[in-house]
N, CA, C and O of each residue as an XYZ file, in Angstrom:
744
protein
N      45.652    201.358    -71.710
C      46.290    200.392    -70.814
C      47.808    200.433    -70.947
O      48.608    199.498    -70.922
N      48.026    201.834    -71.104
C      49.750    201.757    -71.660
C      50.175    201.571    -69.948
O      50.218    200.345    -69.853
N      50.371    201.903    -69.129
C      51.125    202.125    -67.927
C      51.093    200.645    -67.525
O      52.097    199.944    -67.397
N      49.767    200.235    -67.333
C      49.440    198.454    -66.673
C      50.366    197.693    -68.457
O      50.361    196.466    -68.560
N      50.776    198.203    -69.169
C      51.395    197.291    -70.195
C      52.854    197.084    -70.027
O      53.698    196.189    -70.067
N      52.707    198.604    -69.777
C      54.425    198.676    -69.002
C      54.800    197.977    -68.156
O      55.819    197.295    -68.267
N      53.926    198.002    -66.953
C      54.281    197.211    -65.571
C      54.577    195.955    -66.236
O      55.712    195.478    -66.263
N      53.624    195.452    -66.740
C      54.031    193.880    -67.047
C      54.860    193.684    -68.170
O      54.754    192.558    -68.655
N      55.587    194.381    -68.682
C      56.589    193.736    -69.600
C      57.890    194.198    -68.598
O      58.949    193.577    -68.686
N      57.750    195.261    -67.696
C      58.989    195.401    -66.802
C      59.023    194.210    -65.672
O      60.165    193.868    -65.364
N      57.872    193.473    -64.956
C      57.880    192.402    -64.043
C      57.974    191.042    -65.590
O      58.055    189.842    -65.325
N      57.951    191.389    -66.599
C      58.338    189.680    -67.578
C      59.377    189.949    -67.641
O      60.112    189.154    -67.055
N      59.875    190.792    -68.127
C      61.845    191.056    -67.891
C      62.803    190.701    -66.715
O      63.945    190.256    -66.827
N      62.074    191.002    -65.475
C      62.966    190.841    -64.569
C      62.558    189.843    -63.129
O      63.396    189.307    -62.404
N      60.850    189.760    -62.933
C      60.346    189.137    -62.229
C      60.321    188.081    -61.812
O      59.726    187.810    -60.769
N      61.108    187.021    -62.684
C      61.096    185.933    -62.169
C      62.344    185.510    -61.555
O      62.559    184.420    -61.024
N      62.914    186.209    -61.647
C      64.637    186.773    -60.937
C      64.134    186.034    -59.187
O      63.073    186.164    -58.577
N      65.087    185.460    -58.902
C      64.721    185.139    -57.567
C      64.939    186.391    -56.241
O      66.075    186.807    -56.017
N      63.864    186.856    -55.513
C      64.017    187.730    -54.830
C      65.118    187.730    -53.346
O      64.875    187.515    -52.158
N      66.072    187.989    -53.899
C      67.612    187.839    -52.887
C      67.115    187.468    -51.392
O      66.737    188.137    -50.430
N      67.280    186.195    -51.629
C      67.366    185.436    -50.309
C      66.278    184.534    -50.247
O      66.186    183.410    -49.754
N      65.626    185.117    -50.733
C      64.105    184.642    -50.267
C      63.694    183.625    -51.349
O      64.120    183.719    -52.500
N      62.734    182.511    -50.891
C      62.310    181.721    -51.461
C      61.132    182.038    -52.706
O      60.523    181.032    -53.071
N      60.925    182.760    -53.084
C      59.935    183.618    -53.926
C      60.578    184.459    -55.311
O      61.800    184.591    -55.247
N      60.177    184.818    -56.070
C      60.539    185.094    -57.118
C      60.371    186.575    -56.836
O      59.995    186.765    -55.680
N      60.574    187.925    -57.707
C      60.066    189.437    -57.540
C      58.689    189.089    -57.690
O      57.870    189.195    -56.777
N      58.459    188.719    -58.718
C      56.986    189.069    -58.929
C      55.979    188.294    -58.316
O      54.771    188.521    -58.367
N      56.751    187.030    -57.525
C      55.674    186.155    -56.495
C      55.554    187.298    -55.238
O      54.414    187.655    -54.943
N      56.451    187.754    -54.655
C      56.487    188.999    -53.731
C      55.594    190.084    -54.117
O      54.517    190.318    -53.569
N      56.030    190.644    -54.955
C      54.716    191.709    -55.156
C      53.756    191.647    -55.361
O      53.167    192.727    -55.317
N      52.939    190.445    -55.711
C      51.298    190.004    -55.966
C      51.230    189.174    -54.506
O      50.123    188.709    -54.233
N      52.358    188.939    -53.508
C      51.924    188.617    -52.670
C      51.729    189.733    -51.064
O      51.226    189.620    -49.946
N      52.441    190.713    -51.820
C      52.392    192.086    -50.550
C      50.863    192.272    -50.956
O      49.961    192.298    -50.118
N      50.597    192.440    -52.794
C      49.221    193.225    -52.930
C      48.096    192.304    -52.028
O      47.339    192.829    -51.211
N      48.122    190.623    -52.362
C      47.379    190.220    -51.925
C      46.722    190.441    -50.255
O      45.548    190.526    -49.893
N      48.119    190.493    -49.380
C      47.815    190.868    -48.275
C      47.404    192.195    -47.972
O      47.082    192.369    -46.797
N      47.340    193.081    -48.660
C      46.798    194.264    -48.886
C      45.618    194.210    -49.279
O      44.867    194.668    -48.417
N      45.257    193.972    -49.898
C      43.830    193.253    -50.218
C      42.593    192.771    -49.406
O      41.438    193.183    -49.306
N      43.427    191.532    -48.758
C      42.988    190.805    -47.372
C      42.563    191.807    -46.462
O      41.548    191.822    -45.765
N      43.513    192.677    -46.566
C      43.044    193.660    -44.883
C      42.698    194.489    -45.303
O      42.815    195.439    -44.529
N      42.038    194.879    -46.722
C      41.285    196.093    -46.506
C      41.522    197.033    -47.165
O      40.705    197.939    -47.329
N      42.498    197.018    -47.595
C      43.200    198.124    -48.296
C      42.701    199.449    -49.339
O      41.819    199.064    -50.106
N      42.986    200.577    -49.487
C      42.025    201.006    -50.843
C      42.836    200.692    -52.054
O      43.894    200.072    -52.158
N      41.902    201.411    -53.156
C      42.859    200.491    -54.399
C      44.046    201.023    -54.477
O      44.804    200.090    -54.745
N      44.880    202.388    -54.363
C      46.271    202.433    -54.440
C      46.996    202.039    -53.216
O      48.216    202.071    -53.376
N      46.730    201.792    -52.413
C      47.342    200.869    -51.604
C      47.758    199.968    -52.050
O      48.943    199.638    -52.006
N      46.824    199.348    -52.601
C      46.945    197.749    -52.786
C      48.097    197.776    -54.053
O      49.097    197.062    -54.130
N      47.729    198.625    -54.840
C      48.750    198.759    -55.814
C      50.274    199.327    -55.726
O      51.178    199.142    -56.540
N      50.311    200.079    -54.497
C      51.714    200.370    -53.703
C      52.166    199.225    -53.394
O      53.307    198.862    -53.679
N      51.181    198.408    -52.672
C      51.751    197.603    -52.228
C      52.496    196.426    -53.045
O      53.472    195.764    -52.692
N      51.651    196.351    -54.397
C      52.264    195.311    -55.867
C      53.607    195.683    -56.305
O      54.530    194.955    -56.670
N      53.550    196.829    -56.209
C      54.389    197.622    -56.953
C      55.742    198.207    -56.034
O      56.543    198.907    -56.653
N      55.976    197.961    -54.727
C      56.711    198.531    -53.985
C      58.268    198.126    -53.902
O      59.038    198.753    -53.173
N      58.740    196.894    -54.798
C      59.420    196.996    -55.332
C      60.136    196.852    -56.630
O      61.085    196.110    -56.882
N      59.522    197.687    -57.407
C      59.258    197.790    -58.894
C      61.245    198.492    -58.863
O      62.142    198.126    -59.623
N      61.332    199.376    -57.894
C      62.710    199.973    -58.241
C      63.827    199.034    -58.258
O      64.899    199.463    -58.683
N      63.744    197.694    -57.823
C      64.645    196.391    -58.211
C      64.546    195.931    -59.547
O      65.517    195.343    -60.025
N      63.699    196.076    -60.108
C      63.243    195.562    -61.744
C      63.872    196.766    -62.533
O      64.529    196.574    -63.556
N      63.664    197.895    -62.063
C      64.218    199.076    -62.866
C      65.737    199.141    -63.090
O      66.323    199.341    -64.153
N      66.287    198.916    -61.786
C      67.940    198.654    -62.186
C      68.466    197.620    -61.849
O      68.003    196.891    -60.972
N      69.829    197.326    -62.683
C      70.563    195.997    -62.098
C      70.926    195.920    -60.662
O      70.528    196.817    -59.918
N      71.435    195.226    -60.327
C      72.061    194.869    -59.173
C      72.079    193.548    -58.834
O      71.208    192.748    -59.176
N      73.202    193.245    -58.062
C      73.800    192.012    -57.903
C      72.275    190.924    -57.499
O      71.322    191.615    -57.139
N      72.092    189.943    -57.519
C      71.410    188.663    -57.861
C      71.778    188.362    -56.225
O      70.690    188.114    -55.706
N      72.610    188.297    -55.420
C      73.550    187.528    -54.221
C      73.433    188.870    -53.434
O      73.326    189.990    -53.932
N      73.458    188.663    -52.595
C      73.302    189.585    -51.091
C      75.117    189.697    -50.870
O      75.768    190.724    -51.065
N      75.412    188.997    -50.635
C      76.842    188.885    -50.274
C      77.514    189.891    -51.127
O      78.347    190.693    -50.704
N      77.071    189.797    -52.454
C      77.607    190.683    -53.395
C      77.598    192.286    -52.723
O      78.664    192.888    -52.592
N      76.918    192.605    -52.512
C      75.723    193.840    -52.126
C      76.981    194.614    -51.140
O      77.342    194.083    -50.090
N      77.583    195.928    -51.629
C      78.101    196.644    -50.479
C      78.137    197.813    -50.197
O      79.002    198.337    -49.496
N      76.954    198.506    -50.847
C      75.538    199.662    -50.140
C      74.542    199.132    -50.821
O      74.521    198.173    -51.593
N      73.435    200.100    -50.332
C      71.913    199.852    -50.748
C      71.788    200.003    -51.832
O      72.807    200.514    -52.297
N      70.719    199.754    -52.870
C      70.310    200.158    -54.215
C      69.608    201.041    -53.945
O      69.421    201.617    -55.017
N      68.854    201.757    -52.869
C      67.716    202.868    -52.554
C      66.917    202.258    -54.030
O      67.164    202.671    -55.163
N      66.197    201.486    -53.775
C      65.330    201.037    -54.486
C      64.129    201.675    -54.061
O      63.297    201.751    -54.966
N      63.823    202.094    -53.111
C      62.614    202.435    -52.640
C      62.156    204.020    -53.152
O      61.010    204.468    -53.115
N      63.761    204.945    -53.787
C      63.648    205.915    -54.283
C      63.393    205.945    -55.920
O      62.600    206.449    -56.716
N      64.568    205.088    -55.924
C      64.003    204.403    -57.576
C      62.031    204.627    -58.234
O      61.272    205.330    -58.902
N      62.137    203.493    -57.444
C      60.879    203.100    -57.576
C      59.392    204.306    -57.320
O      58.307    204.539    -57.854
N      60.206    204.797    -56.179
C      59.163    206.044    -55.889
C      59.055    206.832    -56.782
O      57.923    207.293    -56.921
N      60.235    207.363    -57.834
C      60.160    208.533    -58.593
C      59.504    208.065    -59.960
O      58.630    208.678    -60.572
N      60.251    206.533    -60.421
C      59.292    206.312    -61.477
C      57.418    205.997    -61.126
O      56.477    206.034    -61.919
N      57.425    205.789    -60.086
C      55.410    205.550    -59.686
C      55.700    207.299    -59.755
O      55.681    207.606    -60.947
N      55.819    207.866    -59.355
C      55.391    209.469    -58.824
C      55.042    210.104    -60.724
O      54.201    210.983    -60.913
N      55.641    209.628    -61.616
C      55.894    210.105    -62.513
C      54.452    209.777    -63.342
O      54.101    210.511    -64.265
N      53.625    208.564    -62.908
C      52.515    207.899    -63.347
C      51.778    207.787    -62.646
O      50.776    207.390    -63.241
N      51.558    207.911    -61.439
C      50.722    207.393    -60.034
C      50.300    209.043    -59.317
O      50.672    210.202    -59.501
N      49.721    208.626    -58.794
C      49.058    209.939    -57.822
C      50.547    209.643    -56.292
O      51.634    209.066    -56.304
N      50.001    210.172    -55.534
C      51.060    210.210    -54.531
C      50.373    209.450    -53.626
O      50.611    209.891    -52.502
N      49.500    208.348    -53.586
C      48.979    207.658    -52.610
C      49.658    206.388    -53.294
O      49.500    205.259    -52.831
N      50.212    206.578    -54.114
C      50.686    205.150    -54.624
C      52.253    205.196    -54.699
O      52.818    204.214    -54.217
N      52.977    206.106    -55.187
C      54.652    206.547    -55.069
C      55.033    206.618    -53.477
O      55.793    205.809    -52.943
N      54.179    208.072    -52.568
C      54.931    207.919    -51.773
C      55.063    206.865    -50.432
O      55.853    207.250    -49.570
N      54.569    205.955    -50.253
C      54.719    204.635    -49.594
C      55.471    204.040    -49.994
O      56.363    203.571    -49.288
N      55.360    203.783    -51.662
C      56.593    203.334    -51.891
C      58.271    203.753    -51.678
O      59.241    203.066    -51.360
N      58.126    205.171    -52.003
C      59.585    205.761    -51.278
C      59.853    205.474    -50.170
O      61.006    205.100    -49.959
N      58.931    205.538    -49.091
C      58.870    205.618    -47.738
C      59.249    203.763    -47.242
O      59.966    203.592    -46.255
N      58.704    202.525    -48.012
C      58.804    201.352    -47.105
C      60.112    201.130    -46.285
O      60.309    200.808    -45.113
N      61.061    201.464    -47.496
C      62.252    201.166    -46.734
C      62.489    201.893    -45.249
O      62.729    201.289    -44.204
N      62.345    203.536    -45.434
C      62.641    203.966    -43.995
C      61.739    203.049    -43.050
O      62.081    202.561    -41.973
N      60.651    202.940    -43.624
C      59.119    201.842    -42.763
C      60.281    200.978    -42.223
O      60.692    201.369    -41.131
N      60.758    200.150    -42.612
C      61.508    198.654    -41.561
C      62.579    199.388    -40.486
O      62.734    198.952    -39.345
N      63.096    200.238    -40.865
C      63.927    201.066    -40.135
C      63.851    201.985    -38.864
O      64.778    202.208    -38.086
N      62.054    202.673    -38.775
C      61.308    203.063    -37.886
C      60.769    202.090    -37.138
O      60.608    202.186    -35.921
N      60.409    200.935    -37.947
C      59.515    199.246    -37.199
C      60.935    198.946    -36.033
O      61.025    198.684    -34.834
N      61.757    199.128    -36.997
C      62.935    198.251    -35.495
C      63.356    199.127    -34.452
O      63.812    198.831    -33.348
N      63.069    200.618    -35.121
C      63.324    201.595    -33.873
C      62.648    201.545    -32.854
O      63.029    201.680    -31.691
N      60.848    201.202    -33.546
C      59.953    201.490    -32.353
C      59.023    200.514    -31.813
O      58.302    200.895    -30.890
N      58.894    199.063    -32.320
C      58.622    198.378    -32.296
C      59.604    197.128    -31.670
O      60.103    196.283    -32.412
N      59.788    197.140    -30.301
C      60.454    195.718    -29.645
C      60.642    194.264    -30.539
O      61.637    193.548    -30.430
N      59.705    194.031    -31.270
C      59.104    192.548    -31.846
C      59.881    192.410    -33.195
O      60.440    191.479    -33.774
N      59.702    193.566    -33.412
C      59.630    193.724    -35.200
C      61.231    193.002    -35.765
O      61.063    192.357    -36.800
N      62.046    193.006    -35.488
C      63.126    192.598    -35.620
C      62.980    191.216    -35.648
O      63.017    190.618    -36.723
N      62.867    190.813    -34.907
C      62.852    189.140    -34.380
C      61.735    188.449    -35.751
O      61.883    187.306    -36.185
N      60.676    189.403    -36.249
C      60.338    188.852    -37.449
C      60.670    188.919    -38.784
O      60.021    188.618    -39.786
N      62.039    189.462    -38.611
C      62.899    190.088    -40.131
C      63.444    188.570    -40.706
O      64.071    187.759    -40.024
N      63.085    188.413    -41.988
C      63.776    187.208    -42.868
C      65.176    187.466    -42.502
O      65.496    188.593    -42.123
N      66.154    186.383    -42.594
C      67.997    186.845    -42.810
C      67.916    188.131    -44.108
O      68.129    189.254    -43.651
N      67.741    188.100    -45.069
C      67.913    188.331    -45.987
C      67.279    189.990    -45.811
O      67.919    190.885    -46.361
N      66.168    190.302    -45.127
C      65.938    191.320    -44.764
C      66.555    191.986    -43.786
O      66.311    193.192    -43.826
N      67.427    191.575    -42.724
C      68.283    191.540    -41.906
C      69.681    192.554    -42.291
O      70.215    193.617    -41.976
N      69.848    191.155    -43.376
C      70.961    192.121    -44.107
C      70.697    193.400    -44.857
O      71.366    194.383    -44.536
N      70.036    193.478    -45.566
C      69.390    194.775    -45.954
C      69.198    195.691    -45.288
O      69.106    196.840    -45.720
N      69.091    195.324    -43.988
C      69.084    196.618    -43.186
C      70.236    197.348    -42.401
O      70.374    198.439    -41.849
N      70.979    196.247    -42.610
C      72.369    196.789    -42.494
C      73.326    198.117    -43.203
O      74.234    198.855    -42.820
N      72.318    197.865    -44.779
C      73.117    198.455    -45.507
C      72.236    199.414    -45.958
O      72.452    200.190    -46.889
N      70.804    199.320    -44.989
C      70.322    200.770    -45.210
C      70.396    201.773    -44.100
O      70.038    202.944    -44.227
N      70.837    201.293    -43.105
C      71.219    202.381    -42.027
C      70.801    201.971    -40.818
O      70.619    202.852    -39.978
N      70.604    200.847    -40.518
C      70.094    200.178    -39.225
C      68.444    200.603    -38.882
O      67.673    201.128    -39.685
N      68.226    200.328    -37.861
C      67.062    201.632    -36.794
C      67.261    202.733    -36.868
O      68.344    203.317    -36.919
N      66.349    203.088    -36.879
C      66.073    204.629    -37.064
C      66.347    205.764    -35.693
O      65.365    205.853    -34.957
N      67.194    206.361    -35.412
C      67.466    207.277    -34.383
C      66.421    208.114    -34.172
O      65.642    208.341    -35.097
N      66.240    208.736    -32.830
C      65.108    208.585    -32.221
C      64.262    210.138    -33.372
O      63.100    210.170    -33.778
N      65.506    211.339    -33.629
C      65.453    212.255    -34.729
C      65.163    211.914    -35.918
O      64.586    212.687    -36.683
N      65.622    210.363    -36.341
C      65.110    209.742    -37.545
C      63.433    209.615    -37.604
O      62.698    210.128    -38.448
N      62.963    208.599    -36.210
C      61.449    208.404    -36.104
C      60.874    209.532    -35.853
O      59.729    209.542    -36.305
N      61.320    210.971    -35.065
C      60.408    211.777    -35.518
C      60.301    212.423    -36.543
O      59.308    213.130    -36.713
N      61.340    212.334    -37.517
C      61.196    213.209    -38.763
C      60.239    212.349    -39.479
O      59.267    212.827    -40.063
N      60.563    210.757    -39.437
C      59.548    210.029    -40.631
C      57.679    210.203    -40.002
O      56.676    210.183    -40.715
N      57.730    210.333    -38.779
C      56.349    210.450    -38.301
C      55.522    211.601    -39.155
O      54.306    211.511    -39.324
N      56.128    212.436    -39.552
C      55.915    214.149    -39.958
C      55.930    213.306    -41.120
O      55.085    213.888    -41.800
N      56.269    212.445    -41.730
C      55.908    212.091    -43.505
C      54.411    211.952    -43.692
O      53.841    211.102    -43.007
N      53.689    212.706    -44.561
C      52.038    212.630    -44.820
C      51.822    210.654    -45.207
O      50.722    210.134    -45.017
N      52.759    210.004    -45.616
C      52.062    208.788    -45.728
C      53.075    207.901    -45.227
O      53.678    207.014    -45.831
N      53.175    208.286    -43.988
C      54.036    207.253    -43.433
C      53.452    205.656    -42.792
O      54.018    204.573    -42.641
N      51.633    206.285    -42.441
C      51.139    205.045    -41.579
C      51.296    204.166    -43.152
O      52.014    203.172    -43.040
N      50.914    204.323    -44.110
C      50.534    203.751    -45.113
C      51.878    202.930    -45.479
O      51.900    201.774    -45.902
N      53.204    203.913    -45.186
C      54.513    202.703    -45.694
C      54.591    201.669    -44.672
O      55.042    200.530    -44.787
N      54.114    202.204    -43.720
C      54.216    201.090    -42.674
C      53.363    199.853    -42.563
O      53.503    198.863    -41.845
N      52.310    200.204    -43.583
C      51.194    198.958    -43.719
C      51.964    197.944    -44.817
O      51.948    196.715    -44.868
N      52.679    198.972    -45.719
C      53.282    198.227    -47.174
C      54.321    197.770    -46.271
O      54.390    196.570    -46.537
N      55.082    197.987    -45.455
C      56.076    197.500    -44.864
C      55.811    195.948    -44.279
O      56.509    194.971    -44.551
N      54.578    195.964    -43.371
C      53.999    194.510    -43.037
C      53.941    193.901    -43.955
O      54.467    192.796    -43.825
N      53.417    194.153    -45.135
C      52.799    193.294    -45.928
C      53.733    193.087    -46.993
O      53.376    192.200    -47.769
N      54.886    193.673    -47.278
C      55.883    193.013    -47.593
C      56.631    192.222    -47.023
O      56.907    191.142    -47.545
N      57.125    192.603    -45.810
C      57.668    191.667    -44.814
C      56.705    189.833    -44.709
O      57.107    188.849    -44.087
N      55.539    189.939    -45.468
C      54.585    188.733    -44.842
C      55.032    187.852    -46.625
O      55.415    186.684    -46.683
N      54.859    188.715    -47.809
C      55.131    188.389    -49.107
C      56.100    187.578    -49.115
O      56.985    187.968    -49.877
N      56.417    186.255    -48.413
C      57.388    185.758    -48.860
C      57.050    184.479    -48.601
O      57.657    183.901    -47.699
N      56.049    183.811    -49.317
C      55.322    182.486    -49.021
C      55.371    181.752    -50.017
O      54.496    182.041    -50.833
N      56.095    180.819    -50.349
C      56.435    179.852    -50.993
C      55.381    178.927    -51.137
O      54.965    178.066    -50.363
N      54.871    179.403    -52.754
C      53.706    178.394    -52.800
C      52.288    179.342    -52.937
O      51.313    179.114    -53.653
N      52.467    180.248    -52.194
C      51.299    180.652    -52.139
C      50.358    181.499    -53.351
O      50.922    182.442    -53.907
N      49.145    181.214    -53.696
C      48.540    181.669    -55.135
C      47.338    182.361    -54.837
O      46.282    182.029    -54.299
N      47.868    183.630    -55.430
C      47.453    184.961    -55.442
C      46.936    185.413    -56.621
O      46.888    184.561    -57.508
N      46.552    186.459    -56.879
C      45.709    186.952    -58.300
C      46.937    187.161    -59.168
O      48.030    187.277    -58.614
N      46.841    187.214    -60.436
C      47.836    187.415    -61.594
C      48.285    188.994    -60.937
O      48.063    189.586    -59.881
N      49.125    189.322    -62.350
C      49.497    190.594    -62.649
C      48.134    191.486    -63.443
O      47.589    192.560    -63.189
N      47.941    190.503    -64.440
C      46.963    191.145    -65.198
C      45.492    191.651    -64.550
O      44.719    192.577    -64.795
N      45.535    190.364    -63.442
C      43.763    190.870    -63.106
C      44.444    192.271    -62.082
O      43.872    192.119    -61.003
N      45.337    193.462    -61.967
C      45.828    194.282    -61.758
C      45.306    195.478    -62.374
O      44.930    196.471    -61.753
N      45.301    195.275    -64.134
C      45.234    196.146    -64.932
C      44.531    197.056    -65.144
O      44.980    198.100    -65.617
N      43.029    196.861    -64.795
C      42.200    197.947    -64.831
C      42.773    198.703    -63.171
O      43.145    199.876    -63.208
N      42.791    198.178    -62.225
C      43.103    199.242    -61.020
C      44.480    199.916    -61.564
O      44.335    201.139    -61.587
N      45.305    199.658    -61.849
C      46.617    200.335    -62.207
C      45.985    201.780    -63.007
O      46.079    202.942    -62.610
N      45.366    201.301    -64.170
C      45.075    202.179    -65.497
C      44.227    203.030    -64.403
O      44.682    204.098    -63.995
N      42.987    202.529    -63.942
C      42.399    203.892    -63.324
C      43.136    204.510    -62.148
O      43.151    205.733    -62.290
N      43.612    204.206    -61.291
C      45.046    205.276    -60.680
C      45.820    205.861    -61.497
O      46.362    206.791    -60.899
N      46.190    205.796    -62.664
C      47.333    206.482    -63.699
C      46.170    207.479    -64.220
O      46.542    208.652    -64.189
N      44.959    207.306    -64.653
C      44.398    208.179    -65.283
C      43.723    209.661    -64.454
O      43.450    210.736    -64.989
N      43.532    209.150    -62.531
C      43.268    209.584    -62.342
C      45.322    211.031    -62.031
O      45.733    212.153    -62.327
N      45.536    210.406    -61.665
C      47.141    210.510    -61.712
C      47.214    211.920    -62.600
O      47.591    213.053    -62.299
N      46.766    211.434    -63.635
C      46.909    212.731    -65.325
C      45.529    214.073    -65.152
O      45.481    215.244    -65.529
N      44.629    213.258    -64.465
C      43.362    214.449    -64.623
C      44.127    215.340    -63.182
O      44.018    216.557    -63.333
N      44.553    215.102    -62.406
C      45.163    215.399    -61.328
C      46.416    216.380    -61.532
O      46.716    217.388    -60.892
N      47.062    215.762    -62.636
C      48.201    217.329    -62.989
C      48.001    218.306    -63.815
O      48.827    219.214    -63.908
């Protein structure tokens, strides 16, 4: 259970950090993307992309205040390379991918905007706006792009104040068996 031990002493370190802007903590967000992942169906590294999708904010500092903020953290690369390093690629690369995910959603999706938090708003400012039309077809050609785009909803929904979801821990056995399968795999 070393990897699921890791996760949770890296979300007790930094998780209860309030998630910039938002009324939710990191780690209320990520048990609340998994949960909605869950809800709809998800398979198990999904669901665990989806817990875990922004693990690359816990990994490095960065400013606490949005205002502060004047480029991106590419957290989504962060995060991708340390899952890729332990995870199979049904679980890393979605995670690399969410961020371009909000970026393709506002390119190609009319609606999608109008349901962006402020705080996600700004973030997208400083990750490159919408995606140009060469942008959405290159990310289409990504092998798990529908999948960032599911983690993309269901982060975008993770921000419910109040709302009670499964621990971290009842996590642990799905984590450990994705990591193990992860190792028989390289």
């Amino acid at each position: 259970m070393m990897v699921a031990r890791d996760i949770q002493e890296i979300f007790a370190q930094r998780g209860a950090a309030a998630y910039f802007g938002e009324g939710v903590s990191m780690s209320e967000h990520g048990l609340q993307a998994a949960h909605f992942a869950r809800a709809a169906g998800a398979p198990p590294a999904l669901v665990i992309a989806a817990l875990l999708h922004d693990i690359g904010h816990l990994l490095e500092a960065v400013p606490d205040d949005l205002d502060d903020w004047v480029e991106d953290a590419h957290h989504e690369e962060i995060g991708g390379r340390w899952l890729a390093a332990r995870f199979p690629p049904e679980v890393s690369e979605p995670v690399r991918l969410h961020v371009p995910a909000k970026r393709f959603l506002c390119a190609t999706d009319p609606a999608y905007f109008s349901t962006l938090s402020p705080a996600s708003v700004a973030t997208l400012a400083l990750q490159g706006g919408p995606m140009t039309a060469a942008e959405v077809a290159l990310f289409r050609t990504e092998r798990y792009h529908p999948q960032a785009v599911a983690i993309r909803r269901w982060d975008d929904r993770g921000k419910v104040v109040g709302l009670v979801t499964p621990t971290l821990a009842e996590y642990a056995a799905q984590i450990e068996a994705l990591q193990i399968r992860a190792a028989v795999l390289s």
